[in-house]
C-alpha positions as CSV (number, residue, x, y, z in Angstrom):
1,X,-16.5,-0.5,4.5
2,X,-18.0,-4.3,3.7
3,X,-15.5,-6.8,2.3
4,X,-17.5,-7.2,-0.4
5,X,-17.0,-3.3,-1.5
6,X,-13.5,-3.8,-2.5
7,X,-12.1,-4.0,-5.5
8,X,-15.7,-3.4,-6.7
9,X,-15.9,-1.1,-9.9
10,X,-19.1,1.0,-9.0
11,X,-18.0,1.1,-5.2
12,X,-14.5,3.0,-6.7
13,X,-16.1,5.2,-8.5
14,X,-18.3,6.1,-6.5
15,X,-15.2,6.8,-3.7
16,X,-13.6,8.6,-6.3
17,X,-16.6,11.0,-7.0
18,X,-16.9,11.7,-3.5
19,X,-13.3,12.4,-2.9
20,X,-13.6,15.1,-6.0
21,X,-16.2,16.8,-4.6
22,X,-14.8,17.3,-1.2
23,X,-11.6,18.7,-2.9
24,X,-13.6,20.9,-5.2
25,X,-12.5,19.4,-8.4
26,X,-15.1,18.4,-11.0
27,X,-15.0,14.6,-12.4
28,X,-14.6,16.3,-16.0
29,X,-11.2,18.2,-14.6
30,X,-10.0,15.0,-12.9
31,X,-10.9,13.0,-16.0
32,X,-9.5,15.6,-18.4
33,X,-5.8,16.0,-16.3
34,X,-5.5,12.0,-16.1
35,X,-6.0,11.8,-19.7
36,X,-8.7,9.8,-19.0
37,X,-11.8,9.4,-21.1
38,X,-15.4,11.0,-20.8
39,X,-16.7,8.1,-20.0
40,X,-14.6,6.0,-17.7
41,X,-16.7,6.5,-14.5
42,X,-19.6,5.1,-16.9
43,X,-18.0,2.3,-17.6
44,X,-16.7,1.7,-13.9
45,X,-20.6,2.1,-12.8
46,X,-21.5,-0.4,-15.2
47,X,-18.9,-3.1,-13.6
48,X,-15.8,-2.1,-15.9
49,X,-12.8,-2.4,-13.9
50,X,-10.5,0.4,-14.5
51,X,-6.5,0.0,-15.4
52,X,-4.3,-0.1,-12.7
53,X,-1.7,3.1,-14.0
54,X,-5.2,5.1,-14.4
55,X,-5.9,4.5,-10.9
56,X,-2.7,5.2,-9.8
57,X,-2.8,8.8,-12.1
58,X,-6.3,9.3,-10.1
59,X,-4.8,8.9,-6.3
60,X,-1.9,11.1,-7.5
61,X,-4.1,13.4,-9.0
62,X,-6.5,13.5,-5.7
63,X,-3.5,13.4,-3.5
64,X,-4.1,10.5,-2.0
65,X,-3.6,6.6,-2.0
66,X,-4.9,3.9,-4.3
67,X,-5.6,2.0,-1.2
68,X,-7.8,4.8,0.2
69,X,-9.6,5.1,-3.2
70,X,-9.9,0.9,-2.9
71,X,-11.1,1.2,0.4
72,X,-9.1,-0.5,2.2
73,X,-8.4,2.4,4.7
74,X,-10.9,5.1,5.5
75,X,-7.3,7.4,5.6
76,X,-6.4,9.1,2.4
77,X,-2.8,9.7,3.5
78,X,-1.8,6.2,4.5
79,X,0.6,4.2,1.8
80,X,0.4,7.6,-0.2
């Protein structure tokens, strides 16, 4: 992880993409059971930072942390 990675929009979303995919769930399933919008990982990709509760309905919705998600650890169970 570089320092200058976190807290950056298209970094996140790109994390949480990745995450998805190695859990089998699709971005449109996550999106759609965080009552999320269609186009939110647009938006992130695009520099859009994304609300804190929505990030927080992401983790929980991944199982995992926000801080993992943030990249601030490369562990997805740690401050979970």
């Amino acid at each position: 992880m570089n320092e200058s990675d976190l807290y950056n929009s298209p970094y996140v979303a790109n994390k949480i993409k990745v995450y998805a995919k190695a859990k089998g769930i699709s971005l449109k399933g996550l999106l759609e059971g965080c009552h999320l919008g269609s186009n939110t990982f647009s938006h992130m990709l695009h520099g859009k930072s994304l609300a804190f509760d929505s990030l927080a309905r992401i983790a929980d919705y991944l199982d995992c942390s926000v801080d993992y998600l943030l990249g601030r650890t490369d562990n997805p169970e740690i401050n979970k």
